[in-house]
C-alpha positions as CSV (number, residue, x, y, z in Angstrom):
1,X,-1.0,4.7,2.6
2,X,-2.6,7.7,1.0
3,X,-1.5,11.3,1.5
4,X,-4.4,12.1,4.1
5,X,-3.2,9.4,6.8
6,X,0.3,10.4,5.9
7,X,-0.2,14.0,7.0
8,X,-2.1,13.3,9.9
9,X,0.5,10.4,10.6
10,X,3.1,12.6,10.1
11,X,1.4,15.6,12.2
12,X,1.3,13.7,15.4
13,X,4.5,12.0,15.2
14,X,5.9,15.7,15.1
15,X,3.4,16.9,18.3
16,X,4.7,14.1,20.1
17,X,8.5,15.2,19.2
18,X,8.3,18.9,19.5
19,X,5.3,20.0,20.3
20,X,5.9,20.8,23.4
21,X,8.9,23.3,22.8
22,X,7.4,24.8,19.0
23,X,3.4,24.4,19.3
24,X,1.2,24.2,15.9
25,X,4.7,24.3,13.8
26,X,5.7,20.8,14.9
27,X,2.3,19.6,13.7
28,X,2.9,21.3,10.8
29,X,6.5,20.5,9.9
30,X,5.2,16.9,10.5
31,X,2.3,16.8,8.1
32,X,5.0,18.4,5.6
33,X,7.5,15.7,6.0
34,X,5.1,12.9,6.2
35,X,4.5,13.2,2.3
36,X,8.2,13.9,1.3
37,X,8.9,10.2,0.8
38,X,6.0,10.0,-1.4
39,X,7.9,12.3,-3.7
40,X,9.1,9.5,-5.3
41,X,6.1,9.7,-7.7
42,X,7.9,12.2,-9.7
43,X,9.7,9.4,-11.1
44,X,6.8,8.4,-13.2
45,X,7.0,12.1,-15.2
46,X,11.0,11.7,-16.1
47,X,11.2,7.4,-16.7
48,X,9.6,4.3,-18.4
49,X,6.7,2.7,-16.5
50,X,8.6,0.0,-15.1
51,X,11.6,2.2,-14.0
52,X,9.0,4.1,-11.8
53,X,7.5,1.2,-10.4
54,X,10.8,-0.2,-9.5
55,X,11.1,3.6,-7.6
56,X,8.3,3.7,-5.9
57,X,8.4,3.1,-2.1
58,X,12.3,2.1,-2.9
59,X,14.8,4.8,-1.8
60,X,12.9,7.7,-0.2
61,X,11.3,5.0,1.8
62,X,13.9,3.5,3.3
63,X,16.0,3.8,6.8
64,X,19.0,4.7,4.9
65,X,17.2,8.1,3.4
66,X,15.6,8.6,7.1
67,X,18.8,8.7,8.4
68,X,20.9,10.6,5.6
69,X,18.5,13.4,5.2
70,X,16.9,14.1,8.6
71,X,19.7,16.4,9.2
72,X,19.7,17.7,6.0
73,X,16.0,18.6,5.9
74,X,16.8,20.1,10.0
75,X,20.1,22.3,8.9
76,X,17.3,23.7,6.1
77,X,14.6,24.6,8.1
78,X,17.0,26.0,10.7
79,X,18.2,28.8,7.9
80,X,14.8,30.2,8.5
81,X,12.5,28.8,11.9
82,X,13.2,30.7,15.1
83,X,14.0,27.1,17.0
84,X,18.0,26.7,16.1
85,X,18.2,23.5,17.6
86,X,19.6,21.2,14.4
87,X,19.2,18.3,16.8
88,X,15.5,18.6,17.8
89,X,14.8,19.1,14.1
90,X,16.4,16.4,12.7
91,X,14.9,14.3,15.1
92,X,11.9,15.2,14.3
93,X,12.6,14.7,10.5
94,X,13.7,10.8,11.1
95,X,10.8,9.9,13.4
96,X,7.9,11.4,10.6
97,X,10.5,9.9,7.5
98,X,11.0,6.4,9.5
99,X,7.1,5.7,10.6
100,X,5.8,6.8,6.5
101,X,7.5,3.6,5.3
102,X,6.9,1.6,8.7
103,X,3.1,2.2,7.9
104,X,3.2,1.6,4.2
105,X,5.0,-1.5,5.0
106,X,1.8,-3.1,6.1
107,X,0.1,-2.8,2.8
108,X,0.2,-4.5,-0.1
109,X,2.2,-2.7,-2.4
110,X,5.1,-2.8,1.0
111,X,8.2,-0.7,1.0
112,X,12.2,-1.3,0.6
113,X,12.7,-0.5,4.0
114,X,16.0,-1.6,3.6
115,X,17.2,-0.2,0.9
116,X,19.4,-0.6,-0.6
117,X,19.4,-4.4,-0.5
118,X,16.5,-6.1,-2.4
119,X,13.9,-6.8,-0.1
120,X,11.1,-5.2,0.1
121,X,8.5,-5.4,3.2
122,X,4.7,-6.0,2.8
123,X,2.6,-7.6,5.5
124,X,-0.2,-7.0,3.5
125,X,-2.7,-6.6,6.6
126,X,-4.3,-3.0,5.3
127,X,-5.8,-1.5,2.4
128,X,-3.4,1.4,1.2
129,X,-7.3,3.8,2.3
130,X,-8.7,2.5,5.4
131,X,-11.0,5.3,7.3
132,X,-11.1,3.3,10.3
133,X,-7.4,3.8,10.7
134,X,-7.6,7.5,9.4
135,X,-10.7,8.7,11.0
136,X,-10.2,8.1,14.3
137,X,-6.5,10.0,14.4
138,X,-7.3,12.6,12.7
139,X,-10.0,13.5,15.3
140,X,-7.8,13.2,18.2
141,X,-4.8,15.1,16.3
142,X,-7.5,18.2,15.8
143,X,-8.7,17.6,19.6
144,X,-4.9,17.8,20.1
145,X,-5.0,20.9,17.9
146,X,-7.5,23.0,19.7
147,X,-5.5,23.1,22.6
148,X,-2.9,25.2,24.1
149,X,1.0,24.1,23.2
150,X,1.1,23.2,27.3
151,X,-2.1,21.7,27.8
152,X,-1.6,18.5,29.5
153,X,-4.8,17.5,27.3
154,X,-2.6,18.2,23.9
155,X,-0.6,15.4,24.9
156,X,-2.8,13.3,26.1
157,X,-5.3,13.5,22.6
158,X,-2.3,13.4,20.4
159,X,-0.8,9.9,22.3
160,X,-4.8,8.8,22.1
161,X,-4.4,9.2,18.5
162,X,-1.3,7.3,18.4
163,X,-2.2,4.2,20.5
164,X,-5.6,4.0,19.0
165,X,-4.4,3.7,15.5
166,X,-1.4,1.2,16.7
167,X,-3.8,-1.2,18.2
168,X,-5.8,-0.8,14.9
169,X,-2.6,-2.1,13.0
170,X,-2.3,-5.1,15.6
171,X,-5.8,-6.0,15.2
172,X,-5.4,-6.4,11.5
173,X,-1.9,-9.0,11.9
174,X,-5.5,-10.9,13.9
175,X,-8.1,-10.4,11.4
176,X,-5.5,-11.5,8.4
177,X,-4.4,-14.7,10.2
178,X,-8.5,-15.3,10.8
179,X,-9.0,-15.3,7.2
180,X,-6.0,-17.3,6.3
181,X,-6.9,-20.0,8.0
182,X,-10.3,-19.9,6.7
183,X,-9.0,-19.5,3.0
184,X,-7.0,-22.3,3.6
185,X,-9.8,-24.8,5.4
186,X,-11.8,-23.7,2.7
187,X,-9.3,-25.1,0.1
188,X,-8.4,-28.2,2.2
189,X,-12.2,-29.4,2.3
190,X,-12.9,-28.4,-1.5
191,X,-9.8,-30.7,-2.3
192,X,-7.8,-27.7,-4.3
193,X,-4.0,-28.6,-4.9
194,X,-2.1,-25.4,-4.7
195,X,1.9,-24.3,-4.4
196,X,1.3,-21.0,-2.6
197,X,-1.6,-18.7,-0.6
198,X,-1.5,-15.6,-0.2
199,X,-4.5,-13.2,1.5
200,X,-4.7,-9.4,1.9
201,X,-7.6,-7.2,2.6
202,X,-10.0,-5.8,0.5
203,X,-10.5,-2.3,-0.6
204,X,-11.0,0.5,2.3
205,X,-11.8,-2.4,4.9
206,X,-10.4,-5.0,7.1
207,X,-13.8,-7.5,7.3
208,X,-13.8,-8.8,3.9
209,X,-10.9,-10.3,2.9
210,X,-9.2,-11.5,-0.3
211,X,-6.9,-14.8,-1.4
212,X,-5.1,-14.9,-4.2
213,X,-3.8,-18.9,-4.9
214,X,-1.4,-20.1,-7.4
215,X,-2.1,-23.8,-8.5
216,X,0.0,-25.2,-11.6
217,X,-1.6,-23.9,-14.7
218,X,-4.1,-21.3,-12.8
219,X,-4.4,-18.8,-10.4
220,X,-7.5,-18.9,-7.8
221,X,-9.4,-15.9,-6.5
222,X,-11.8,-16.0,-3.6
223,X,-13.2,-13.7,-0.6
224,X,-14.5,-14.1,2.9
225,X,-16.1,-11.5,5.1
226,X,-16.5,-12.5,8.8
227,X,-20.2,-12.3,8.2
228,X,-20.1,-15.3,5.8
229,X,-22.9,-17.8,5.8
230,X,-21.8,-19.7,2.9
231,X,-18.2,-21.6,1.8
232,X,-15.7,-19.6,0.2
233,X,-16.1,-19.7,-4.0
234,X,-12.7,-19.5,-5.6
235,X,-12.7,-17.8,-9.2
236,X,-10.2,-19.1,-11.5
237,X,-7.6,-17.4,-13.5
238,X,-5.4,-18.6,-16.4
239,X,-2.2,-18.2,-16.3
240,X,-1.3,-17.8,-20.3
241,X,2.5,-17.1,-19.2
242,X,3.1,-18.9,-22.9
243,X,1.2,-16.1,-24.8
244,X,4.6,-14.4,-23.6
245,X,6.6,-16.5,-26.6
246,X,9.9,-14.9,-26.9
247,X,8.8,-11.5,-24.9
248,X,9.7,-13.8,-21.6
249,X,13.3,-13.0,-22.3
250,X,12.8,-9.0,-22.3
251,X,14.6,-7.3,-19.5
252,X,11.7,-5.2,-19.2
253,X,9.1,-8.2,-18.4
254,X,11.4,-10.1,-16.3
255,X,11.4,-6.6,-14.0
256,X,8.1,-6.8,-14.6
257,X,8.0,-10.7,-13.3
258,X,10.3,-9.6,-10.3
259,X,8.4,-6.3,-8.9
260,X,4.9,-8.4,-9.3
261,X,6.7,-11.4,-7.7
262,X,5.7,-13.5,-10.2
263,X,1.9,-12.8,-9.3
264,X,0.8,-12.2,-12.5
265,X,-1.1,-13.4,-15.7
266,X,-0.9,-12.6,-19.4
267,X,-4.3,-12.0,-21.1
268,X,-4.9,-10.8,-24.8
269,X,-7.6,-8.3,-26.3
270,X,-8.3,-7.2,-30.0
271,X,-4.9,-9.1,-30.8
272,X,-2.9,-7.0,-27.9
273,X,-1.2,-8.4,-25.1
274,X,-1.8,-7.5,-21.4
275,X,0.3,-8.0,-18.2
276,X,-1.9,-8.1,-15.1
277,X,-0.4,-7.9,-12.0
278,X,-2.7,-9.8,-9.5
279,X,-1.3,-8.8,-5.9
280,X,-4.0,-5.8,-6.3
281,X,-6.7,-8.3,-7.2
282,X,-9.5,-6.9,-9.5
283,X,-11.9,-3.7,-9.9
284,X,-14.9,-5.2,-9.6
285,X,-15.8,-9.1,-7.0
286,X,-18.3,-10.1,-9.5
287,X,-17.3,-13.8,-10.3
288,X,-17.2,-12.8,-14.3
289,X,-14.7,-10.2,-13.9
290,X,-11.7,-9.5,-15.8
291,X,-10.7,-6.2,-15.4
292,X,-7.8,-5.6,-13.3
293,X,-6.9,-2.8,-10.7
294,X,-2.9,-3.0,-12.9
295,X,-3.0,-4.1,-16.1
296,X,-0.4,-2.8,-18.7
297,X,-0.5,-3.0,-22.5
298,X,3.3,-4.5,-23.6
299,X,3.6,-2.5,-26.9
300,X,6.4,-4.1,-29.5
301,X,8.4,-1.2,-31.1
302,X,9.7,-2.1,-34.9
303,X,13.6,-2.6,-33.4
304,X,11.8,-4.8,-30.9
305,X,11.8,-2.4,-27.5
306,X,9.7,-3.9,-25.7
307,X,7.5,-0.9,-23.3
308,X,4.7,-1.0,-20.6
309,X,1.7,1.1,-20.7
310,X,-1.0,1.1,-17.6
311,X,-4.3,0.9,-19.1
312,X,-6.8,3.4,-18.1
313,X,-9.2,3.0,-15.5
314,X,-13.1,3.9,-15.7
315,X,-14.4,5.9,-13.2
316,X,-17.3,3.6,-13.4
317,X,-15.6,0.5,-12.4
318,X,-14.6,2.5,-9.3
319,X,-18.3,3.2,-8.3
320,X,-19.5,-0.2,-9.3
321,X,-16.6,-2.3,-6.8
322,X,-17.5,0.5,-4.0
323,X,-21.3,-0.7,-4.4
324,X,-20.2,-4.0,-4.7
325,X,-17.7,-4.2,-1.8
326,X,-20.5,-2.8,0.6
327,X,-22.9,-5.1,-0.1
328,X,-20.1,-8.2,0.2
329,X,-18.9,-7.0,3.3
330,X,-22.4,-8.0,5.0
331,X,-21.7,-11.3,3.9
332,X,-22.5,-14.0,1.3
């Protein structure tokens, strides 16, 4: 998720540890360690492209880390807090480490919670910016805020917070099996042959809804709001693996297959080849659009290194898809 919800995630899960015995500071030690796992990001300054993206959401964000440096990050802050207690800190520290990948497990980027074995977690039921899950918690966390360390109502806002975004999380695991089964009717009556189906939300929302289906030679895109009139329109996509030729045998575009879970296609523009990797669908849901949210440029060195390059984004695109998305949400 971003850094906002992680903070105010993070905030509250300290208040409900140690508020009670430290005040604001548990609040505050919580928003700090709620973006520490996110520190992984610094990867991306020091390695190749697809080095980071193997990083990301892999070690930092696992129980193993959680565990490990909970008491690390408690026997630090100890050198210099006023509370002593190692134990109350580090307990503190594993609750805000353990619920940062527990949340970002649920988008669909997902997490190696259980690092370090190869497996990494993504239910894919929210949008990594979703204000109906941030909104409401922050406003109970600063409810929780205004009030006296203890204020029965501290704890009562604080666990509001909590439980009110919880239930949001359950509601999505609803509204995701809702549109499954209405991507998949909608396939089943259109008589579309497919090998997999795979649906996740659209951008800073949980009404409209996107599938991404891989048939044989393409892949399928299509969306459904819960204020749909009309049947779902899928949007195909060529696959082009073969443009690959002999660049399919590069360790670095098998890792590339692997972290995009095979979810991807191969496109080519002014003679350049570009990996798209279609888990994060596209930046704009008009039905002619080709420019993905991850595309990369493989560059060819002269020795034949093969590297990865994001492309840029426009700030435009970004505008246009938020312009588009509202209207889409109302329905078709």
């Amino acid at each position: 998720m971003d850094s906002l919800t992680q903070i105010v995630l993070g905030a509250a899960v300290g208040e409900a540890v140690l508020g009670r015995k430290i005040g604001n500071r548990a609040m505050l030690y919580g928003a700090i360690a709620g973006t520490i796992p996110d520190l992984d990001i610094i990867a991306s300054f020091f390695t190749n492209t697809v080095s980071a993206l193997e990083i990301h959401r892999g070690f930092t964000h696992s129980i193993f880390f959680s565990v490990v440096f909970a008491p690390v990050f408690a026997w630090l802050v100890t050198r210099y807090d006023k509370h002593k207690s190692i134990k109350d800190w580090s307990w503190l520290f594993f609750w805000t480490f353990i619920t940062h990948p527990i949340l970002d497990a649920h988008t669909t980027w997902g997490t190696q919670l259980f690092w370090p074995f190869d497996l990494r977690l993504a239910f894919k039921t929210i949008f990594v910016i979703d204000p109906l899950y941030t909104l409401p918690f922050l406003v109970f966390l600063i409810m929780a805020l205004l009030q006296h360390r203890s204020s029965n109502k501290r704890r009562k806002y604080n666990r509001l917070g909590l439980l009110v975004s919880t239930l949001y999380l359950a509601l999505t695991f609803v509204s995701k099996g809702i549109a499954y089964n209405m991507f998949e009717n909608a396939l089943e009556e259109q008589g579309l042959v497919y090998n997999e189906l795979e649906t996740k939300p659209a951008p800073f929302n949980t009404i409209l809804w996107c599938a991404n289906v891989e048939t044989d030679s393409h892949y399928l895109i299509g969306y459904y709001s819960f204020f749909d009139s009309q049947p779902i329109t899928f949007i195909p996509y060529p696959k082009h693996h073969e443009y690959l030729g002999d660049l399919i045998h590069s360790e670095k575009i098998q890792r590339m297959i692997a972290i995009s879970k095979g979810w991807y296609t191969i496109t080519k523009k002014e003679g350049d080849l570009y990996f798209n990797d279609l888990r994060f669908g596209l930046l704009s849901i008009q039905p002619e659009a080709k420019n993905f949210v991850f595309s990369y440029l493989i560059a060819v060195a002269k020795d034949g290194d093969v590297s990865l390059i994001e492309a840029p984004k426009g700030s435009r695109e970004g505008k246009k898809l938020l312009i588009d998305l509202w209207q889409r949400v109302k329905g078709n």
